[in-house]
PyMOL Python script that loads the backbone (N, CA, C, O; Angstrom):
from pymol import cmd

cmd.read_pdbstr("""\
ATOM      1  N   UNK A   1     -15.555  26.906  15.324  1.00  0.00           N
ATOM      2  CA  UNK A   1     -15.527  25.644  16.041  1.00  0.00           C
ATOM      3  C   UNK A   1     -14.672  24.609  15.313  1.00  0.00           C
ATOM      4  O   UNK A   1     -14.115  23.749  15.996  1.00  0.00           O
ATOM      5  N   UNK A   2     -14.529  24.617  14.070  1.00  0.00           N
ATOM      6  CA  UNK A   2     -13.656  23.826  13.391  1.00  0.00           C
ATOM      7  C   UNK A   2     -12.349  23.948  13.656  1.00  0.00           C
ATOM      8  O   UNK A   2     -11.619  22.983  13.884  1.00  0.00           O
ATOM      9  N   UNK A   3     -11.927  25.310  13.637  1.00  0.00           N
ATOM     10  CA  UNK A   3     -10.405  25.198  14.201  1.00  0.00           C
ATOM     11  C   UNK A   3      -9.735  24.095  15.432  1.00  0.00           C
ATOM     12  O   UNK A   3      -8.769  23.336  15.516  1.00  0.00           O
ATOM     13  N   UNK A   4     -10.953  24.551  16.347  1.00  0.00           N
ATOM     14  CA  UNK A   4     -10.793  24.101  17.904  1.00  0.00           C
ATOM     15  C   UNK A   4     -10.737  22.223  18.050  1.00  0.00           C
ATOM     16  O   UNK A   4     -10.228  21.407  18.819  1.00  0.00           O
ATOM     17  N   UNK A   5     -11.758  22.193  16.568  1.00  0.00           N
ATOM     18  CA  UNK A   5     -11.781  21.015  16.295  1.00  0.00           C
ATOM     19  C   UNK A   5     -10.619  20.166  15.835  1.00  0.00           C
ATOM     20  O   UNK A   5     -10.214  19.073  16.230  1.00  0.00           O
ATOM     21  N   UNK A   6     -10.225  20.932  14.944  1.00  0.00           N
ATOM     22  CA  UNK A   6      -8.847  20.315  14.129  1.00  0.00           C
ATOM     23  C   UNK A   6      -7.677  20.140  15.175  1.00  0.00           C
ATOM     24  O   UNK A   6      -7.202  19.124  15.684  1.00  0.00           O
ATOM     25  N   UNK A   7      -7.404  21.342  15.305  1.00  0.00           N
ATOM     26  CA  UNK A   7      -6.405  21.266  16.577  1.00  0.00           C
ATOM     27  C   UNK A   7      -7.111  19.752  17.660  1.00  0.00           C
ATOM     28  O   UNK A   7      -6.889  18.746  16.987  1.00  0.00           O
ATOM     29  N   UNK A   8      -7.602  19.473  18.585  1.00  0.00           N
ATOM     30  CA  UNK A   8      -8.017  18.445  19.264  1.00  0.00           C
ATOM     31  C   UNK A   8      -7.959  17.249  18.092  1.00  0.00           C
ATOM     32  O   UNK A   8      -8.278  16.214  18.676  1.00  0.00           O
ATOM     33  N   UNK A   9      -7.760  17.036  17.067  1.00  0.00           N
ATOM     34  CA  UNK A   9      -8.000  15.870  16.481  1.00  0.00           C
ATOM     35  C   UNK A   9      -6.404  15.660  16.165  1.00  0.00           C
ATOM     36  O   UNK A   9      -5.936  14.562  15.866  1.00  0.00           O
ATOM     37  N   UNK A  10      -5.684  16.787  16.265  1.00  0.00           N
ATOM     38  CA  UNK A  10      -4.526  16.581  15.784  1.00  0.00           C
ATOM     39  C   UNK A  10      -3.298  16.498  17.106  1.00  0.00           C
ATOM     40  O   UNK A  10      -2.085  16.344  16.961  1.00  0.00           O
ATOM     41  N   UNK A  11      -4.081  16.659  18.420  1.00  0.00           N
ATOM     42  CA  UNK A  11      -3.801  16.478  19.550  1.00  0.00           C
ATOM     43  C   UNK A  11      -3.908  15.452  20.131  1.00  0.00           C
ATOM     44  O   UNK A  11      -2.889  14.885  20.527  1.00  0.00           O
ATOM     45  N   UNK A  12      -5.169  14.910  20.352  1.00  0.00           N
ATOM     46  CA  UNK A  12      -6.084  13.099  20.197  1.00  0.00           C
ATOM     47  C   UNK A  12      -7.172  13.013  19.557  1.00  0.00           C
ATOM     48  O   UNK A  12      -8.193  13.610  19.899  1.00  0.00           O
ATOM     49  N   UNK A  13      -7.064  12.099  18.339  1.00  0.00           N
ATOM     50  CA  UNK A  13      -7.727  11.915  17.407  1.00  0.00           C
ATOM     51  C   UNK A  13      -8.843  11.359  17.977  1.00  0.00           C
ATOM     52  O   UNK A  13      -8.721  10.706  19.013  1.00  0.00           O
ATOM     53  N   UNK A  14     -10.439  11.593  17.208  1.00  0.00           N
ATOM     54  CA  UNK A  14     -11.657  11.964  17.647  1.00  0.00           C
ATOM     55  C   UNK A  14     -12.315  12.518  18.690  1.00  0.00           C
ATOM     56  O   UNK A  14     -13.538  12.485  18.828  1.00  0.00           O
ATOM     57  N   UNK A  15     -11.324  13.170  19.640  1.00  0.00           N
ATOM     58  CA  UNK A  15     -11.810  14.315  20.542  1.00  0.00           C
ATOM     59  C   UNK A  15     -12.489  15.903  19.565  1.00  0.00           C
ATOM     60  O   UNK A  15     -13.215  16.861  19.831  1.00  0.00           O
ATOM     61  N   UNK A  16     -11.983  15.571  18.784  1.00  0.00           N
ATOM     62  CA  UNK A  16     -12.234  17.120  18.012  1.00  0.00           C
ATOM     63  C   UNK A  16     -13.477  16.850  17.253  1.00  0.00           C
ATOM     64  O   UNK A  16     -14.339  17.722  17.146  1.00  0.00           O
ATOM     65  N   UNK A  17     -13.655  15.198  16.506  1.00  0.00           N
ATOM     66  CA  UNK A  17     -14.813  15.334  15.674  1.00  0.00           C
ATOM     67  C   UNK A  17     -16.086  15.191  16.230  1.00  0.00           C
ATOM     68  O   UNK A  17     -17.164  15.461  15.700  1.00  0.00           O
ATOM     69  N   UNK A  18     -15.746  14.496  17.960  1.00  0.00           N
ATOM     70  CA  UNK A  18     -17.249  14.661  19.015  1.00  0.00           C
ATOM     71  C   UNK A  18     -17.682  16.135  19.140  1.00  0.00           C
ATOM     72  O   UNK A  18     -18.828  16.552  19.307  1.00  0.00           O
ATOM     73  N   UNK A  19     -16.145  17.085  18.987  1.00  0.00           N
ATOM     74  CA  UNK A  19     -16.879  18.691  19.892  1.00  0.00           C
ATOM     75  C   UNK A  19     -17.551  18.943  18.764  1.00  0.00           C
ATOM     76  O   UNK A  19     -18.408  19.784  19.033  1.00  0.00           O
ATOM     77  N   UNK A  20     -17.607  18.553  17.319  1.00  0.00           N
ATOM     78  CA  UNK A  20     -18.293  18.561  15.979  1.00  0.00           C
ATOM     79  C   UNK A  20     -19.754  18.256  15.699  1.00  0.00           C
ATOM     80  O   UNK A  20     -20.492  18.602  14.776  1.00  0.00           O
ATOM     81  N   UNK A  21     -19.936  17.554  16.700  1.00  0.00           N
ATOM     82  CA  UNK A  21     -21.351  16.458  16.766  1.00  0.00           C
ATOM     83  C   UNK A  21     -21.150  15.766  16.188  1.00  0.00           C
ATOM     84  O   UNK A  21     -22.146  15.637  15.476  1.00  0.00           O
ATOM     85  N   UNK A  22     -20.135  14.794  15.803  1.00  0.00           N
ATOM     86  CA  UNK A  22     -19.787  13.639  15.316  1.00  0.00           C
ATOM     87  C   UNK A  22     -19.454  12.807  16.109  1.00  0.00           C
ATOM     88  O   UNK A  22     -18.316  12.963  16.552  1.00  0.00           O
ATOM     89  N   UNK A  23     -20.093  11.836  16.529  1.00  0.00           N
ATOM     90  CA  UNK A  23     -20.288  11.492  17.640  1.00  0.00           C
ATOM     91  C   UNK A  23     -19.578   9.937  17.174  1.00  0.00           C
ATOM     92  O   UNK A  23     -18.416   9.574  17.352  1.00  0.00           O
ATOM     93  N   UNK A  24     -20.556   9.288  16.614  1.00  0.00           N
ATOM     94  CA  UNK A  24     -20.116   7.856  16.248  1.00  0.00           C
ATOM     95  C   UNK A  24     -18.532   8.141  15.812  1.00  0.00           C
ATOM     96  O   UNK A  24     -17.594   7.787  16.527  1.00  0.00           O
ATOM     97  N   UNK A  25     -18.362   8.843  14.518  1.00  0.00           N
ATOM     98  CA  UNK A  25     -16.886   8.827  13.956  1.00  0.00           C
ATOM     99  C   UNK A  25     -15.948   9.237  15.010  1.00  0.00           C
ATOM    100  O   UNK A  25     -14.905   8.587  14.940  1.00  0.00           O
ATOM    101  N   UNK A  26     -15.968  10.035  15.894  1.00  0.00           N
ATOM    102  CA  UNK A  26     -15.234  10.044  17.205  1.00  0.00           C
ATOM    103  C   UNK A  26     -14.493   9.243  17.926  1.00  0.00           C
ATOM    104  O   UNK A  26     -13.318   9.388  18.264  1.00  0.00           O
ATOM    105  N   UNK A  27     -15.584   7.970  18.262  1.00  0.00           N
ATOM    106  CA  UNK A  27     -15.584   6.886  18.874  1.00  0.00           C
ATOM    107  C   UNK A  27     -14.983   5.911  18.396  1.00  0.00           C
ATOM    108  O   UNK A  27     -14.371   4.976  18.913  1.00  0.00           O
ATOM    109  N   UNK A  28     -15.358   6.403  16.629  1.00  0.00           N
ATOM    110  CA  UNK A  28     -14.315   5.193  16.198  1.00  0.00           C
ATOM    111  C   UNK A  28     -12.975   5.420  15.554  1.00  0.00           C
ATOM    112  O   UNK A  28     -12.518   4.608  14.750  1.00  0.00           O
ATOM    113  N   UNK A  29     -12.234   6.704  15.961  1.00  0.00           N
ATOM    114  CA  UNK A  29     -11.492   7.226  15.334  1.00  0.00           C
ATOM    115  C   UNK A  29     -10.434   6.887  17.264  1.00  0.00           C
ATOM    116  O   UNK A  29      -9.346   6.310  17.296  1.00  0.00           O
ATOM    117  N   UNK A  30     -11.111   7.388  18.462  1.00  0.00           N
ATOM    118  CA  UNK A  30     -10.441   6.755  19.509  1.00  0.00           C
ATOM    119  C   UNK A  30     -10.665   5.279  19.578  1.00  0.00           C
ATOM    120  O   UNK A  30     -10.056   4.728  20.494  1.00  0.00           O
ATOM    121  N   UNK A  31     -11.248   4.676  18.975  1.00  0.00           N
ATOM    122  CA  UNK A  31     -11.165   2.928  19.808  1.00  0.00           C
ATOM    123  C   UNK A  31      -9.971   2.460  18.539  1.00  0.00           C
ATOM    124  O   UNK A  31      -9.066   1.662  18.785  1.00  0.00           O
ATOM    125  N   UNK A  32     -10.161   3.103  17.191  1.00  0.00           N
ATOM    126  CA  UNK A  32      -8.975   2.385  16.288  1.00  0.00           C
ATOM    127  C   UNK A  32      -7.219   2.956  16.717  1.00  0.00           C
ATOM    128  O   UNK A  32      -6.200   2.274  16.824  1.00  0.00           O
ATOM    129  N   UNK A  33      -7.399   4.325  16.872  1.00  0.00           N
ATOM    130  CA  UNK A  33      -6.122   4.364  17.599  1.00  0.00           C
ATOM    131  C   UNK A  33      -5.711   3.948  18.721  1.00  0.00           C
ATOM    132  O   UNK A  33      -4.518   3.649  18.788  1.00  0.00           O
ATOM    133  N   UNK A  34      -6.510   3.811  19.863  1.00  0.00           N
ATOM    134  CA  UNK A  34      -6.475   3.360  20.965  1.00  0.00           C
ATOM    135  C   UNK A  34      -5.919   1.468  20.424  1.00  0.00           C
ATOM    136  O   UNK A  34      -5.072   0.972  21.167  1.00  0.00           O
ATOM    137  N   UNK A  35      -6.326   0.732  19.426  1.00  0.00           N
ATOM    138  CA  UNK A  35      -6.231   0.033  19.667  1.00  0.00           C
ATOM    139  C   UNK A  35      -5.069  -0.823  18.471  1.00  0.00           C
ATOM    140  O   UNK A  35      -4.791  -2.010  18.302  1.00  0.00           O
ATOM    141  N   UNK A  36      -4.710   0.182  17.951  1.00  0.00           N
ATOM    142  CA  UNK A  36      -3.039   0.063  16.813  1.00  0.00           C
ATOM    143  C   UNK A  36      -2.112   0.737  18.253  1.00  0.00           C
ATOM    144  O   UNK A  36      -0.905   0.611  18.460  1.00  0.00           O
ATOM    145  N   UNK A  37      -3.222   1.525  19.182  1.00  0.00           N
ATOM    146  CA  UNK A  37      -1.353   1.520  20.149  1.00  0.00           C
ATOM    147  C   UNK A  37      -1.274   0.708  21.601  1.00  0.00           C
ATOM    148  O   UNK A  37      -0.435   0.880  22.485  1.00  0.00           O
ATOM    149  N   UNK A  38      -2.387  -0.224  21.591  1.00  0.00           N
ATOM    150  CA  UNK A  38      -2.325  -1.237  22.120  1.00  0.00           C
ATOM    151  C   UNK A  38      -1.464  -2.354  21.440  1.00  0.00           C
ATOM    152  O   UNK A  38      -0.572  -2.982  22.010  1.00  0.00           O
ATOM    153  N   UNK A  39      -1.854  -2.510  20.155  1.00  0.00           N
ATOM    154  CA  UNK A  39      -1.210  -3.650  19.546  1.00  0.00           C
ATOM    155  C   UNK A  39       0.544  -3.673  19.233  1.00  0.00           C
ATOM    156  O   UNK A  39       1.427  -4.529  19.290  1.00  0.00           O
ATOM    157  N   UNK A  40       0.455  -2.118  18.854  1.00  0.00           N
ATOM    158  CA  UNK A  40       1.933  -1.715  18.839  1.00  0.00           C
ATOM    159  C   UNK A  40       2.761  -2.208  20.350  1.00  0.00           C
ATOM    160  O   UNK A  40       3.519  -3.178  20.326  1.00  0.00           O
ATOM    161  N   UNK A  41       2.509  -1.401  21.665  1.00  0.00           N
ATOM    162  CA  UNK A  41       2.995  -1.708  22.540  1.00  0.00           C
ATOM    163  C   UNK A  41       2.943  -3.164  23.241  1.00  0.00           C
ATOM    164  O   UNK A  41       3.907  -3.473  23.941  1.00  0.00           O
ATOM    165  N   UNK A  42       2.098  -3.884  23.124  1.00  0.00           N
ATOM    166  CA  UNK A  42       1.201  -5.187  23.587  1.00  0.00           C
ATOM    167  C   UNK A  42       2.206  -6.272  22.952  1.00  0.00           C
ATOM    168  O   UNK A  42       2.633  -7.285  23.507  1.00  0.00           O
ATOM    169  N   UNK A  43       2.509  -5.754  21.497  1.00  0.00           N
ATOM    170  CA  UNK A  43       3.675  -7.087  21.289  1.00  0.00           C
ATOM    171  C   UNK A  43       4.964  -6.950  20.979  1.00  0.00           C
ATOM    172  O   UNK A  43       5.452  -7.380  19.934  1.00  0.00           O
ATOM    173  N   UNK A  44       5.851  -6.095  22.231  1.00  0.00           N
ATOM    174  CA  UNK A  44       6.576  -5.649  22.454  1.00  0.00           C
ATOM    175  C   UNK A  44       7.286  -4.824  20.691  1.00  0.00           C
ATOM    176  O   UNK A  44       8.489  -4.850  20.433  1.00  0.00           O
ATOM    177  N   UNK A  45       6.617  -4.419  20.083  1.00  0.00           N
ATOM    178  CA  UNK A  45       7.006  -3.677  18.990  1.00  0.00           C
ATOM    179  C   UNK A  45       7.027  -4.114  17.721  1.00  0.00           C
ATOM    180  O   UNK A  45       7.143  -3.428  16.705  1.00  0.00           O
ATOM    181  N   UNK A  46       6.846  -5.941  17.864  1.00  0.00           N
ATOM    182  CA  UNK A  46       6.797  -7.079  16.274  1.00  0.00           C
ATOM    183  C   UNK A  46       5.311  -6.193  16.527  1.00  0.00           C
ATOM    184  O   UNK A  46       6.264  -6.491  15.807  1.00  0.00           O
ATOM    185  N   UNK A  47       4.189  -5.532  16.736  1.00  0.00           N
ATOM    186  CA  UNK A  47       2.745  -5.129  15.750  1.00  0.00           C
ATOM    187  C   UNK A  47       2.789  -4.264  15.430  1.00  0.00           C
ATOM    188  O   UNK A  47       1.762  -3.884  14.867  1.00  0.00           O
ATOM    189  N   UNK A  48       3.839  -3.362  15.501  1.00  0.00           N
ATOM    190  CA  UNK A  48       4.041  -2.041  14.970  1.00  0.00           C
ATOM    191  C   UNK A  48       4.071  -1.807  13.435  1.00  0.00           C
ATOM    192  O   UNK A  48       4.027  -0.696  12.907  1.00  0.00           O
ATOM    193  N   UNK A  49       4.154  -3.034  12.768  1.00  0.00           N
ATOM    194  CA  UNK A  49       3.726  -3.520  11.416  1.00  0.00           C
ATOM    195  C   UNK A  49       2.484  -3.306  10.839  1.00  0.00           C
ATOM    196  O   UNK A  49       2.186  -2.921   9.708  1.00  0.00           O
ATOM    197  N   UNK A  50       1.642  -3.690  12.028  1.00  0.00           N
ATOM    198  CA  UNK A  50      -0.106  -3.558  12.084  1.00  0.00           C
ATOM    199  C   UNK A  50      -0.207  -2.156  13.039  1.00  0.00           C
ATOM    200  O   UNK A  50      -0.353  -1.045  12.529  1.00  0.00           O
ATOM    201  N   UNK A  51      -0.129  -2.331  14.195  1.00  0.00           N
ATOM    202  CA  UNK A  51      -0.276  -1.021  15.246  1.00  0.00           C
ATOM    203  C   UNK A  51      -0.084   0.549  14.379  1.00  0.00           C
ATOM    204  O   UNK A  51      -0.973   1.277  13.938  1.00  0.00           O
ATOM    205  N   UNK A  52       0.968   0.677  14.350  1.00  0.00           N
ATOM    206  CA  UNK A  52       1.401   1.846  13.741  1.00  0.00           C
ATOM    207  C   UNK A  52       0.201   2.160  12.069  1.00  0.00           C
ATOM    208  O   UNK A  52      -0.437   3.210  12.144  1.00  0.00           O
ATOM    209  N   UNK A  53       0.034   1.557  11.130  1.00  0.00           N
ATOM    210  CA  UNK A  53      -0.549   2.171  10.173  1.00  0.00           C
ATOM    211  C   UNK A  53      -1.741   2.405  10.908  1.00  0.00           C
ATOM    212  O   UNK A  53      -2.263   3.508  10.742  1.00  0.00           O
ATOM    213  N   UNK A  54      -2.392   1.444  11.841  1.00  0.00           N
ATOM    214  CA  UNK A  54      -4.058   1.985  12.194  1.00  0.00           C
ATOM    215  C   UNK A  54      -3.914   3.089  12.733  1.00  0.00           C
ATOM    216  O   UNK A  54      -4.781   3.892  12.386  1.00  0.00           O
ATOM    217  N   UNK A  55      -3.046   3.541  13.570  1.00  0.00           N
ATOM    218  CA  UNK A  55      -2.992   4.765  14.890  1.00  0.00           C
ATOM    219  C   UNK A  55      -3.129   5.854  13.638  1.00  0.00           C
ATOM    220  O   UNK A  55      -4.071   6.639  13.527  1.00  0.00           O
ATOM    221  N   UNK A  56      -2.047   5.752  12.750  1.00  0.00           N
ATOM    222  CA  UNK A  56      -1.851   6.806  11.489  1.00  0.00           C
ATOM    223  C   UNK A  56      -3.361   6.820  10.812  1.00  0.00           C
ATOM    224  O   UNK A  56      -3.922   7.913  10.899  1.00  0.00           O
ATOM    225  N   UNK A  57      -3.850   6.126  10.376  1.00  0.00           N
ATOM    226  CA  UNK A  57      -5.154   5.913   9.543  1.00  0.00           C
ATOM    227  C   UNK A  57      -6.139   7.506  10.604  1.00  0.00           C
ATOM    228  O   UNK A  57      -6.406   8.703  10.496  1.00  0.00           O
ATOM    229  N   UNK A  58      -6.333   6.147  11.676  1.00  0.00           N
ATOM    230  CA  UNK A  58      -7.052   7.028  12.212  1.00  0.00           C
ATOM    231  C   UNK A  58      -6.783   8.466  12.563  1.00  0.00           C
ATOM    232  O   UNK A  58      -7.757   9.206  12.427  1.00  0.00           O
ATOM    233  N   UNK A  59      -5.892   8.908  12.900  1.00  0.00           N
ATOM    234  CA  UNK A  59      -4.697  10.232  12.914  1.00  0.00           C
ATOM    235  C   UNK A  59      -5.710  10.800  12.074  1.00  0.00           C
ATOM    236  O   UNK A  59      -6.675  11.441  12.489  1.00  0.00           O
ATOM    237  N   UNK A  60      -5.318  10.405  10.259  1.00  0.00           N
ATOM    238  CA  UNK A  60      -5.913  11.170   9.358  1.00  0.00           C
ATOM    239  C   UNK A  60      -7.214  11.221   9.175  1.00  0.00           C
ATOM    240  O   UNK A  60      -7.493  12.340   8.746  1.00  0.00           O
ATOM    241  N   UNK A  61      -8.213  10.514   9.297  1.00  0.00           N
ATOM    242  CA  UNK A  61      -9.119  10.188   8.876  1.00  0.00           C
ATOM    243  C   UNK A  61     -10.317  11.204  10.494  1.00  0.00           C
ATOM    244  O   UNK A  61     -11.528  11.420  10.515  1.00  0.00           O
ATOM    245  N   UNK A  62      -9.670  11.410  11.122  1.00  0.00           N
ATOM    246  CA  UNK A  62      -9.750  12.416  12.556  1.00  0.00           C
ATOM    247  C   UNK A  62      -9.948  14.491  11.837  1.00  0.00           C
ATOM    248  O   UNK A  62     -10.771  15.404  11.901  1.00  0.00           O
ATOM    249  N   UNK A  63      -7.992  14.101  10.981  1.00  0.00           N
ATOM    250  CA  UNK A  63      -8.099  15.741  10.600  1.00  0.00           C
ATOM    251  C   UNK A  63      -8.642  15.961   9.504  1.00  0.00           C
ATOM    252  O   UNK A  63      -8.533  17.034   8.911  1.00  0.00           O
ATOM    253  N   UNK A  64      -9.396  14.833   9.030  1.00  0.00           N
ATOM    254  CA  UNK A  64     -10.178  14.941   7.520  1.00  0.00           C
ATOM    255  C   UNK A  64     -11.455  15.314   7.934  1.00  0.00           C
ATOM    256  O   UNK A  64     -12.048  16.219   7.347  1.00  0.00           O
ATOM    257  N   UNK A  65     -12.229  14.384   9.418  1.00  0.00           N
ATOM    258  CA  UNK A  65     -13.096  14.838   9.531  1.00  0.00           C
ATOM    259  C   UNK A  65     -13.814  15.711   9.927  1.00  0.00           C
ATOM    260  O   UNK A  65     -15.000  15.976   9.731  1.00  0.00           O
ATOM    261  N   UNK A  66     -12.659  16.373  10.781  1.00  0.00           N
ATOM    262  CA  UNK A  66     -12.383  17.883  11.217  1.00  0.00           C
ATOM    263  C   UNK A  66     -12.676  18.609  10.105  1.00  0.00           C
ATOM    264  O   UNK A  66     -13.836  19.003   9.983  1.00  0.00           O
ATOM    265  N   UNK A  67     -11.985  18.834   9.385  1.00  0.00           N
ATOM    266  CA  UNK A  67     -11.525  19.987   8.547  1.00  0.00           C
ATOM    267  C   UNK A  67     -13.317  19.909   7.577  1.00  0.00           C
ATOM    268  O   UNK A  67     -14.089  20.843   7.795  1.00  0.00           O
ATOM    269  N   UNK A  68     -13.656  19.054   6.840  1.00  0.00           N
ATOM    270  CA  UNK A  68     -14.111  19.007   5.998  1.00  0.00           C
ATOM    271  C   UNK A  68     -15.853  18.475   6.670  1.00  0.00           C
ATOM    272  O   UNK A  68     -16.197  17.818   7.652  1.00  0.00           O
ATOM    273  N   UNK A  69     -16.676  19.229   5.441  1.00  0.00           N
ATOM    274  CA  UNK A  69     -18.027  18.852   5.569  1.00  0.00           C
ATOM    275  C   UNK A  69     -18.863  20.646   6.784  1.00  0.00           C
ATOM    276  O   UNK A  69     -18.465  21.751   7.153  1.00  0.00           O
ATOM    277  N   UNK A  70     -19.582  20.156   6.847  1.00  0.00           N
ATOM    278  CA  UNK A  70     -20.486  20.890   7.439  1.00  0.00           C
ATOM    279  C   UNK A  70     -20.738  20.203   9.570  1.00  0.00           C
ATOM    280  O   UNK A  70     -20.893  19.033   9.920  1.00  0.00           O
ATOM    281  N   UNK A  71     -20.688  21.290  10.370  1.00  0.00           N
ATOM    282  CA  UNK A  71     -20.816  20.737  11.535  1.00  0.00           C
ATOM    283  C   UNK A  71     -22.554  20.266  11.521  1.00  0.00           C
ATOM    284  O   UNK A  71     -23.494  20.893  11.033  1.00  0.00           O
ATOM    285  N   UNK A  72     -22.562  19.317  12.037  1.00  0.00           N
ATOM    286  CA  UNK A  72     -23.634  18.649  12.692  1.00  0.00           C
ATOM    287  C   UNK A  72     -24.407  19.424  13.973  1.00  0.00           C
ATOM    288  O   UNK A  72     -23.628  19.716  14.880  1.00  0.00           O
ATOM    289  N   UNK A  73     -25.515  19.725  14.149  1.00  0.00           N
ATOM    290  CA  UNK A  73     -25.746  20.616  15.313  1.00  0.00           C
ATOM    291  C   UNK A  73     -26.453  19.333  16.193  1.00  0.00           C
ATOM    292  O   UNK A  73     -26.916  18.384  15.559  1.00  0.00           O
ATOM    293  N   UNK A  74     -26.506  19.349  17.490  1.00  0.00           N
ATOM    294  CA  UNK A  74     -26.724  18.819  18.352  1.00  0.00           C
ATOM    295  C   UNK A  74     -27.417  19.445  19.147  1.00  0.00           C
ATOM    296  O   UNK A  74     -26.893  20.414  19.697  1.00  0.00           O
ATOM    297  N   UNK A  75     -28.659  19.134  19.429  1.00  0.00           N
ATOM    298  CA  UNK A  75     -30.518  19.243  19.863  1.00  0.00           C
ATOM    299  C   UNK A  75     -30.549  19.078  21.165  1.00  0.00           C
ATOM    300  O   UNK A  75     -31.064  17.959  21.149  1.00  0.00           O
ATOM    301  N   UNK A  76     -30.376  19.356  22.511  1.00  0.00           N
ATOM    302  CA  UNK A  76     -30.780  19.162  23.518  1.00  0.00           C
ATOM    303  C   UNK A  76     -32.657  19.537  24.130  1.00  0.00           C
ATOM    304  O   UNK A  76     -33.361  20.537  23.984  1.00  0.00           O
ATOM    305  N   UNK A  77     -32.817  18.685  24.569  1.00  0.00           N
ATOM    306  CA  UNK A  77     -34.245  18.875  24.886  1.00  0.00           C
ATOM    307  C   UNK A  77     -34.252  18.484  26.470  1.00  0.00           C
ATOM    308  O   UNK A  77     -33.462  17.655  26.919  1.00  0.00           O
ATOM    309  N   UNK A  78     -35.233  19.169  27.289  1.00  0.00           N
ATOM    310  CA  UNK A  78     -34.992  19.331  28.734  1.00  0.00           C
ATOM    311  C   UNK A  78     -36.396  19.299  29.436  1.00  0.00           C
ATOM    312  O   UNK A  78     -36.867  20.384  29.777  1.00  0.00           O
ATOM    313  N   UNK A  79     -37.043  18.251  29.660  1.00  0.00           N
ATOM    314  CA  UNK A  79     -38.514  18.200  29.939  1.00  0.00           C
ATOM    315  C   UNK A  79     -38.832  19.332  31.621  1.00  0.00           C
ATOM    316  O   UNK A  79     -38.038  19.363  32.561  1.00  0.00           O
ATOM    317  N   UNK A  80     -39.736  19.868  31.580  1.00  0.00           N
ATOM    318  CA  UNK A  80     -39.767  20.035  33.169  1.00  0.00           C
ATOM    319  C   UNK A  80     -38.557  21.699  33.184  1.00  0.00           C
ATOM    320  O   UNK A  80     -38.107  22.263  34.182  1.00  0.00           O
ATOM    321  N   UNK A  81     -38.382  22.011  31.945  1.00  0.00           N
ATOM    322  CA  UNK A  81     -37.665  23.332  32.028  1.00  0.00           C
ATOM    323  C   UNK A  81     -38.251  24.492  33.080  1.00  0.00           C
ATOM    324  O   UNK A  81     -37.594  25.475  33.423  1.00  0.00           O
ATOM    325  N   UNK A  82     -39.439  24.231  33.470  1.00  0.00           N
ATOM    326  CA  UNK A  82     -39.751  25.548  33.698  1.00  0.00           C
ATOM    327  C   UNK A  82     -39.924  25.716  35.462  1.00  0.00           C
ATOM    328  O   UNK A  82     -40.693  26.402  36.135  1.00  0.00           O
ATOM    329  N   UNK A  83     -38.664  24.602  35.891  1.00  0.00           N
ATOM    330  CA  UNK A  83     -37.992  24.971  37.041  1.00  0.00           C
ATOM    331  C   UNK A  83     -38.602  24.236  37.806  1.00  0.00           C
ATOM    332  O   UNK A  83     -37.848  23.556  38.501  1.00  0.00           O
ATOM    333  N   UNK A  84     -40.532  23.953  38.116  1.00  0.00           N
ATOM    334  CA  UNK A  84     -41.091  23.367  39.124  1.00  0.00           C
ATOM    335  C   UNK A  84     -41.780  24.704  39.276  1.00  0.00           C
ATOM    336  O   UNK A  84     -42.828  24.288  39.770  1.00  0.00           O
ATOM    337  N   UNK A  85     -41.955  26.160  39.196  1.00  0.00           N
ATOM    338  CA  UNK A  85     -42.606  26.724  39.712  1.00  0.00           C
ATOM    339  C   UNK A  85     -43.930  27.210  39.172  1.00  0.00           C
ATOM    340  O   UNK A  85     -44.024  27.819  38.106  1.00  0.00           O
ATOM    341  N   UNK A  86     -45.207  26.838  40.156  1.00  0.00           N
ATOM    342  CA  UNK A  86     -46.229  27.320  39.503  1.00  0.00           C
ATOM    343  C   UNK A  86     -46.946  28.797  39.461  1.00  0.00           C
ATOM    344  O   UNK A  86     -47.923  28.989  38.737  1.00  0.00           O
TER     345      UNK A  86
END
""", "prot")
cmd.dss("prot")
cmd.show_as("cartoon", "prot")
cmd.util.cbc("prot")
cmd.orient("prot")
């Protein structure tokens, strides 16, 4: 699962560390790039000063969290499993 992971993080960063169960770091690995390439494009290219290192940050900090550590398992629980039938 890590592979699948890395690859997706290195495709769009924190898509890969959610399929991880990393859920929060995900979120904040898309809202910081999402929002260095807002700033980049948004001021016609003068934030690319600022824009550009966050998009990169997060980039890495995506295939770091991929690659490294142990996956997180994720618990689903399902009340009422047993269909309705008595």
């Amino acid at each position: 699962m890590k592979g699948i992971a890395l690859i997706a993080n290195i495709l769009a960063p924190g898509v890969g560390s959610m399929l991880i169960g990393r859920i929060g770091q995900g979120l904040g690995q898309i809202t910081i790039w999402g929002l260095g390439l807002l700033i980049t494009l948004g001021t016609l290219g003068i934030g690319i000063v600022i824009g550009a290192p966050m998009m990169i940050g997060a980039w890495i900090w995506a295939i770091v969290t991929a690659a490294g550590g142990p996956d997180q398992t994720i618990n689903v629980h399902v009340n009422g499993s047993d269909g309705g039938a008595k």
